[in-house]
C-alpha angles and dihedrals in degrees: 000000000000106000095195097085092056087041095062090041090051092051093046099054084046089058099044098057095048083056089055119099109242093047083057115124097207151011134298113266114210139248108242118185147167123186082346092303118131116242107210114228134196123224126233141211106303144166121225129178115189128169091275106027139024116186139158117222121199115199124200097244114118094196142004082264088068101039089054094053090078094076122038123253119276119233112241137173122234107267093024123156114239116195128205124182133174112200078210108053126222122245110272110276107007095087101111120180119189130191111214122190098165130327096276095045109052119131125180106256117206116228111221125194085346101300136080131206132252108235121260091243120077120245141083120314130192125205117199113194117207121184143170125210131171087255095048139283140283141193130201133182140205141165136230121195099212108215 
């Protein structure tokens, strides 16, 4: 009898379960977009629990600037609809975006209908992500340079 067949099956189903939420290791990045463009964002330190491992992982980043240096910088227009999307959601009311310009200069931003939008006035912008979820948070950066 050919084992192939139930090989593939078996590595399928193997698969299959890794890709489902609660075997997940880790949590939800999110989608970040502009004009349909990706925004690539860097993770930071975070605490997961699933159903077979919990772990904490501590990053070297000391703030959301760093963590941001490890992309470059996203052109963006003044006004410009950012959208940021998890395909897990957080838990309601513990989603916090901040805007750093330096650390002297960070205000709380509101995300409405799932985006956020670039300042009117040009520079570098970083964005720091904080969320909650059952398993565990998560917080993610990125940087926009406003033209």
């Amino acid at each position: 009898m050919n084992k192939f067949p139930k090989l593939i099956i078996f590595a399928v189903l193997i698969l299959a379960i890794l890709i489902i939420e609660p075997f997940r290791m880790e949590p939800p990045t999110p989608e970040v977009t502009v004009n349909g463009k990706e925004i690539p964002t860097t993770q930071g330190s975070y605490c997961w629990h699933g159903i077979i491992i919990s772990q904490c992982v501590d990053f070297i980043h000391t703030t959301p600037l760093d963590m941001a240096k490890e992309h470059n910088s996203t052109l963006v227009s003044p006004q410009e609809k950012i959208g940021i999307d998890f395909r897990k959601e957080p838990l309601s009311g513990t989603l916090v975006i901040e805007q750093w310009i330096d650390e002297n200069n960070i205000k709380e931003i509101e995300l409405i209908n799932e985006s956020i939008s670039t300042p009117q006035e040009k520079g570098i912008y970083v964005y720091h992500i904080k969320a909650l979820w059952k398993e565990g948070d998560g917080n993610y950066a990125f940087s926009v340079v406003v033209d």
